[in-house]
MARZASE-572374 format. One line per 8 residues: number of its first residue (from 1); their letters; for each residue x, y, z of C-alpha. Coordinates in nm, 2 decimals, decimal comma, padded with zeros to 4 digits. Layout:
<pts>
NUM> A> X:Y:Z | ...
</pts>
This chain:
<pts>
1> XXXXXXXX> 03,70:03,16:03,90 | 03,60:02,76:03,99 | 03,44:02,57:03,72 | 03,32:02,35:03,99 | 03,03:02,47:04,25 | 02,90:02,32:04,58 | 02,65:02,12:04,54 | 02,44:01,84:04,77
9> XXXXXXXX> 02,63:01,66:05,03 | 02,97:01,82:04,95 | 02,94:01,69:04,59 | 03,01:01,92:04,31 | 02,92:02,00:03,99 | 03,18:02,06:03,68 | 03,00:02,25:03,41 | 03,25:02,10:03,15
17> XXXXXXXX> 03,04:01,77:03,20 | 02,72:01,95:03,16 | 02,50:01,72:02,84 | 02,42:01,95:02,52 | 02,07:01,82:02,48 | 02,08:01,56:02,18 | 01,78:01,69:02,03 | 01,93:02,03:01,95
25> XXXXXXXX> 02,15:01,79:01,75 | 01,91:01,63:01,59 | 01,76:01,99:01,53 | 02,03:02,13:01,39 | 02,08:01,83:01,14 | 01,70:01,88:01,02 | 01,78:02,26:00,98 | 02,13:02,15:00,76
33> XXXXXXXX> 01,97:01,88:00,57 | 01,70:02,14:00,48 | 01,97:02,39:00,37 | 02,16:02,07:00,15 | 01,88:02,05:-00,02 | 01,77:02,43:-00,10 | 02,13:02,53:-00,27 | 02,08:02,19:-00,48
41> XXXXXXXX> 01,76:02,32:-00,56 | 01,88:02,71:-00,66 | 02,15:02,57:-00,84 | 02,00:02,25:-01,02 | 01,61:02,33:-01,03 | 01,61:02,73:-01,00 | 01,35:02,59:-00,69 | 01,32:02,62:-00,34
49> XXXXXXXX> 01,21:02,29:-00,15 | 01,02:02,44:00,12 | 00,94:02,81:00,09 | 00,72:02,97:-00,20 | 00,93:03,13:-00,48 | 00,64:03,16:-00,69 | 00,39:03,33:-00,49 | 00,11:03,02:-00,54
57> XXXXXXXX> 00,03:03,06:-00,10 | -00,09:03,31:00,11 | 00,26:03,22:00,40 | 00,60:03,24:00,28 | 00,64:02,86:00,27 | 00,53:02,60:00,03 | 00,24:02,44:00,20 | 00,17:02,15:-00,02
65> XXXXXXXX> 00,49:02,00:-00,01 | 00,53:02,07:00,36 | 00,21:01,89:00,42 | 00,32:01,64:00,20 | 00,63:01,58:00,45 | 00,43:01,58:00,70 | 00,18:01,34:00,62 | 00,39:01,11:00,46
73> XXXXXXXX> 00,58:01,02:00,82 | 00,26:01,09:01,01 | 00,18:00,71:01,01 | 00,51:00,54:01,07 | 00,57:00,81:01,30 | 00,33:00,67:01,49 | 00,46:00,33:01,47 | 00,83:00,49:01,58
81> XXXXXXXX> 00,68:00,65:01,86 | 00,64:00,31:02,00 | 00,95:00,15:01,87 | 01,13:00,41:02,06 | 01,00:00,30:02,38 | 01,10:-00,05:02,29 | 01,48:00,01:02,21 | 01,48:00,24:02,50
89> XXXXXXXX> 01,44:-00,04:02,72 | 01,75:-00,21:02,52 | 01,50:-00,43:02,29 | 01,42:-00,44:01,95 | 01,12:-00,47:01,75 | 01,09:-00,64:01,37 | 00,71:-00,76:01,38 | 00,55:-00,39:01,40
97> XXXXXXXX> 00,52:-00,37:00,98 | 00,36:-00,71:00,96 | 00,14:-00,64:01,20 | 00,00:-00,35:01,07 | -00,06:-00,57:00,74 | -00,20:-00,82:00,92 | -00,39:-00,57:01,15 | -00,52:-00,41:00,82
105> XXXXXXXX> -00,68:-00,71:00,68 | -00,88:-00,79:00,94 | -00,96:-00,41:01,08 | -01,09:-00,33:00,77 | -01,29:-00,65:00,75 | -01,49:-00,51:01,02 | -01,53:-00,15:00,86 | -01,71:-00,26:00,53
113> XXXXXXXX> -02,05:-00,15:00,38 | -02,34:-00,35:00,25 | -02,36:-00,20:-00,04 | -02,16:-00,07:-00,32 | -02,31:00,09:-00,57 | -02,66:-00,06:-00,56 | -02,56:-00,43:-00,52 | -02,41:-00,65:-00,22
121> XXXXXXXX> -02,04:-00,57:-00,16 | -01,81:-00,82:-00,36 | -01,56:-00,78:-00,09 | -01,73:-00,86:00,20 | -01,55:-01,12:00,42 | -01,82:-01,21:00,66 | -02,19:-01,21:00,65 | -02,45:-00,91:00,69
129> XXXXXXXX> -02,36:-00,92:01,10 | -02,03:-00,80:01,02 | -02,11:-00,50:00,73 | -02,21:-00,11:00,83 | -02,09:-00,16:01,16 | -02,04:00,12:01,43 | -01,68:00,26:01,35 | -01,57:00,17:01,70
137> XXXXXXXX> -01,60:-00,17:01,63 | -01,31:-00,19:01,38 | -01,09:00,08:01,58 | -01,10:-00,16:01,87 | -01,07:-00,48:01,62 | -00,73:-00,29:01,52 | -00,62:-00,21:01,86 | -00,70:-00,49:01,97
145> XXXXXXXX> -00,54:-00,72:01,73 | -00,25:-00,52:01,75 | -00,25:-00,53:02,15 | -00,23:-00,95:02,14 | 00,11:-00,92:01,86 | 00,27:-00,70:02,14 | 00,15:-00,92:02,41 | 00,30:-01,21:02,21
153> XXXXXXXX> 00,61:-01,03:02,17 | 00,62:-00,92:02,54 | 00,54:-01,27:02,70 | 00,84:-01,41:02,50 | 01,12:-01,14:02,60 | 01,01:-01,08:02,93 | 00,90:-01,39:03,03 | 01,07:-01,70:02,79
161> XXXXXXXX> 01,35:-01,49:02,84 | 01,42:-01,50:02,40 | 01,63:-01,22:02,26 | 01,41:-00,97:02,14 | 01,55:-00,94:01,84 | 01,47:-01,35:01,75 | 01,08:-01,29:01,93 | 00,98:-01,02:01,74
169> XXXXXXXX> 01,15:-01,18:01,43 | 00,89:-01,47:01,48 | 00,63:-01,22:01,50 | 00,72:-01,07:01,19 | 00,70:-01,37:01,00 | 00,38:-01,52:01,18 | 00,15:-01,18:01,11 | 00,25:-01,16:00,74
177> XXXXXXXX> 00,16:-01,51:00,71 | -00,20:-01,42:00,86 | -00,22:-01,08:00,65 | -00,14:-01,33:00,35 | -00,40:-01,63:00,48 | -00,64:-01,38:00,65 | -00,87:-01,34:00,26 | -00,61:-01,58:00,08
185> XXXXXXXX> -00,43:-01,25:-00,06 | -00,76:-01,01:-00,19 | -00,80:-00,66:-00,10 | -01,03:-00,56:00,14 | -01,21:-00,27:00,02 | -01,49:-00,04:00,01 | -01,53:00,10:00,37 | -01,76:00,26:00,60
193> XXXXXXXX> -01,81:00,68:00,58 | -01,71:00,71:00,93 | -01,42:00,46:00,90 | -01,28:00,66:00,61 | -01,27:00,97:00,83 | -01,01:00,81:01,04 | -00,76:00,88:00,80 | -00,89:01,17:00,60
201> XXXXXXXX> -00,69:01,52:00,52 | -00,49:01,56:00,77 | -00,61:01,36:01,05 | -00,30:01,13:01,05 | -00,04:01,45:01,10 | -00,32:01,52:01,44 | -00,27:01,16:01,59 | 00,07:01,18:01,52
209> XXXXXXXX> 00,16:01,49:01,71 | -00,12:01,41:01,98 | 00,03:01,11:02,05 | 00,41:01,24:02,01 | 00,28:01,51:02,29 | 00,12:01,27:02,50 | 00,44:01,00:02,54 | 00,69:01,30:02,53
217> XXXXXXXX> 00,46:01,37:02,91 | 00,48:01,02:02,97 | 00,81:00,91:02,95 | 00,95:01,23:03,09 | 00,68:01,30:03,42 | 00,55:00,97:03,50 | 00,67:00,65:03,67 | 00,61:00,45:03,38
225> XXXXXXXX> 00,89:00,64:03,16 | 01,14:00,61:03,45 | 01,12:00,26:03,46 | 01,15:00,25:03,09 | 01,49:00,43:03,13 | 01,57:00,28:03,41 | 01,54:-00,08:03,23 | 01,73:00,02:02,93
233> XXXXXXXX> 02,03:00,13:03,15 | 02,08:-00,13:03,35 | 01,81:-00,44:03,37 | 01,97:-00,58:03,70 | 02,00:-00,27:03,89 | 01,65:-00,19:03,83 | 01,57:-00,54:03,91 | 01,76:-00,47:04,26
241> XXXXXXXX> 01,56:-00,17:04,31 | 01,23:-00,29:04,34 | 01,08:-00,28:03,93 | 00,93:-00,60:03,79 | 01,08:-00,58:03,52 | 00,88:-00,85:03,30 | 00,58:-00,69:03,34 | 00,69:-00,37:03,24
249> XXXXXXXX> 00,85:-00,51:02,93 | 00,56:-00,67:02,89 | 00,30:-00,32:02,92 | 00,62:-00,19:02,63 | 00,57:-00,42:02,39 | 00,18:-00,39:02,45 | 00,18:-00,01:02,37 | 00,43:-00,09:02,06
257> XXXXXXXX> 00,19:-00,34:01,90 | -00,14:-00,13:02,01 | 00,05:00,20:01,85 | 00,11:-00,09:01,54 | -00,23:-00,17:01,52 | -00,37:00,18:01,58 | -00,14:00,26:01,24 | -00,30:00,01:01,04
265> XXXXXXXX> -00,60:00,16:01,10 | -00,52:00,50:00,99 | -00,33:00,37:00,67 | -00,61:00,16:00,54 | -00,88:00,45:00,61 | -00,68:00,64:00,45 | -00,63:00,45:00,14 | -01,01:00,32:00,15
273> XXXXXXXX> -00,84:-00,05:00,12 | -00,63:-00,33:00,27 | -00,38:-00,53:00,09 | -00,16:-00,80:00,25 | 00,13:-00,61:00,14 | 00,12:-00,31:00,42 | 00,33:-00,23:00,60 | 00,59:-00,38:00,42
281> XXXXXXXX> 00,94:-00,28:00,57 | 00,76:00,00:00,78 | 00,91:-00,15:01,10 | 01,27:-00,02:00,91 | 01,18:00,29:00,90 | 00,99:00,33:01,24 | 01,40:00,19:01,33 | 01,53:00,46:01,15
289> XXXXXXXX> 01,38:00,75:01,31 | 01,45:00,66:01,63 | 01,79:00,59:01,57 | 01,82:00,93:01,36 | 01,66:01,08:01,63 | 01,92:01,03:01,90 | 01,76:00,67:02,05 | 02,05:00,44:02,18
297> XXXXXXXX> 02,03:00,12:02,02 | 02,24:00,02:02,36 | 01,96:00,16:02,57 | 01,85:00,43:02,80 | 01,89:00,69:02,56 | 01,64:00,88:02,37 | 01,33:01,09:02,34 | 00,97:01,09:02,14
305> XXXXXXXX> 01,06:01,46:02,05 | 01,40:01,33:01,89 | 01,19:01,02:01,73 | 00,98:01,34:01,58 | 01,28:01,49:01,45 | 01,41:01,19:01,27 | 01,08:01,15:01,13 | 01,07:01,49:01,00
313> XXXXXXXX> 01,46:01,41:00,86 | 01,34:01,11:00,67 | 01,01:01,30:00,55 | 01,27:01,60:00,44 | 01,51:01,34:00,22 | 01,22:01,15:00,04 | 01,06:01,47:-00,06 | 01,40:01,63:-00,14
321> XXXXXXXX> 01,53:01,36:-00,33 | 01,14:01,32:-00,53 | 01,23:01,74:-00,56 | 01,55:01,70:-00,75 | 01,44:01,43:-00,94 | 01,63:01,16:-00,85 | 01,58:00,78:-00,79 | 01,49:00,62:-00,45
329> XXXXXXXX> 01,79:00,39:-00,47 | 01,99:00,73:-00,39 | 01,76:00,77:-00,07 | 01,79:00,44:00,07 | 02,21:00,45:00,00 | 02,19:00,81:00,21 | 01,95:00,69:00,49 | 02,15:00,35:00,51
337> XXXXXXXX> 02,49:00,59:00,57 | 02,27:00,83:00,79 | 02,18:00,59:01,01 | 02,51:00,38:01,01 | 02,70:00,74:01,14 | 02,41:00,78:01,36 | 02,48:00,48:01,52 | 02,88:00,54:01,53
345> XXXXXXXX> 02,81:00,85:01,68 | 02,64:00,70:01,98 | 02,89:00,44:02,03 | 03,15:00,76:02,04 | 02,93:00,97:02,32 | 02,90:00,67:02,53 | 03,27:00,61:02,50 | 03,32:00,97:02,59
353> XXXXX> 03,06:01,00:02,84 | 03,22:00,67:03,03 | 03,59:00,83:02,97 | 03,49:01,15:03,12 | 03,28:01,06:03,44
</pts>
């Protein structure tokens, strides 16, 4: 029997081409990272990583730790989520860790009380106008602030026509500086009740996945995504079909710094402080997923479920290597070759993909 079929206008299909969906790849390197790391742990701890050995939980997994995974990416998963839309579109973003730092000084400058403890709050930044404030104004502060960094960073790829990689570079440098100037290095501390709710149990691991669903719709069902796709494969030919192009790299690197800022605010609710020091190599990791999770650094390729993989991959190796106890130097050598042979790996499917069509 044919491997080929009929198909529109005379063309046919070969079923030999037909694309294994990357994410089951992903998948099934989550599931054998997972399985690394629970025969280390029978033979080296007498442990299992992720499921209850000890009856401690009512399910037959360990809950804490998995929540622990979970919450521990939730954040920069956010962040990734709109990295992955950048580097879709054949860019790059460096700035989005500084700008949550930057976005966390001033957010939270927004969010503070009057009062702490009986007495006027010694952190306060501005004057009484600015203290036990709605908690929608420093959510929008955030977004905001982070909304004008992606603008920034959109106006000068799209439009000054600079590599993205030397735009967002500047970024990176300029919001650190203002996280650093912004209360001449102090903490900002000692928030509102509501704005501490933002980030409270597991409220992060709810955005995450909310917005994770929410994009996955968007970039696959609307036109938005196609253009996104169709910019990150080839920039001229959807020039030539009718997309403006620099204003949809533009509205990108909007929703990159907007999801950037939106993180800020969740990390420093969460941690009931800002420091100038946040965010501090996040936009590495945010990197990192999506590149673990199948995204082309070339363009074109990629999903938000296979950022949400990688995340999950990352989460799974920091807890794994805290589980067996050793040092995060070890981590950072086996996400720096993870993410090298993801890379390789991509360059090999193209190849492959352009050999076989």
């Amino acid at each position: 029997m044919s491997d080929q079929s009929d198909g529109t206008g005379g063309l046919t299909f070969d079923k030999s081409k037909k694309n294994w969906p990357n994410e089951l790849n992903v998948f099934g390197a989550l599931i054998l990272i997972i399985i690394i790391f629970e025969v280390l742990g029978a033979i080296y701890m007498q442990q299992s990583l992720l499921f209850d050995t000890r009856d401690r939980f009512d399910s037959i997994f360990n809950e804490a730790r998995l929540r622990i995974i979970i919450i521990q990416v939730a954040i920069i998963g956010i962040i990734a989520i709109g990295v992955t839309q950048v580097i879709i579109t054949a860019g790059i973003d460096l700035s989005s860790g500084s700008v949550v730092g930057a976005t966390a000084m001033i957010a939270m400058s927004f969010a503070q009380v009057a009062e702490v403890n009986g007495g006027p709050n010694p952190k306060a930044i501005f004057g009484e106008w600015a203290l036990d404030l709605p908690v929608l104004v420093p959510l929008v502060v955030g977004l905001a602030v982070g909304l004008v960094a992606g603008a920034v960073n959109g106006i000068l790829v799209a439009f000054a026509r600079i590599p993205p990689f030397i735009a967002t570079l500047g970024m990176m440098l300029f919001a650190r500086g203002v996280a650093q100037w912004w209360s001449l290095g102090n903490p900002v501390s000692f928030p509102t009740e509501g704005y501490a709710k933002i980030g409270a149990g597991m409220m992060p691991v709810i955005i995450f996945l909310s917005l994770a669903l929410l994009f996955h719709l968007i970039m696959n069902y609307t036109v938005y995504g196609k253009h996104t796709y169709a910019i990150g494969s080839n920039e001229a030919a959807a020039r030539m079909s009718g997309i403006n192009v620099p204003r949809h790299l533009l509205l990108v690197y909007m929703i990159a710094g907007m999801l950037a800022g939106l993180a800020a605010v969740i990390l420093t609710s969460k941690n009931l402080t800002a420091q100038s020091g946040m965010g501090l190599s996040y936009e590495l990791e945010a990197i990192a997923m999506a590149v673990i999770g199948g995204v082309s650094l070339f363009g074109g390729r990629g999903s938000i479920i296979g950022t949400v993989i990688g995340a999950l991959i990352i989460g799974v190796i920091t807890s794994g290597f805290t589980f067996l106890r050793l040092g995060a130097f070890y981590q950072e050598m086996v996400l720096g070759c993870i993410i090298v042979g993801a890379v390789a790996l991509d360059q090999y499917q193209q190849k492959r993909g352009a050999a076989r069509a």
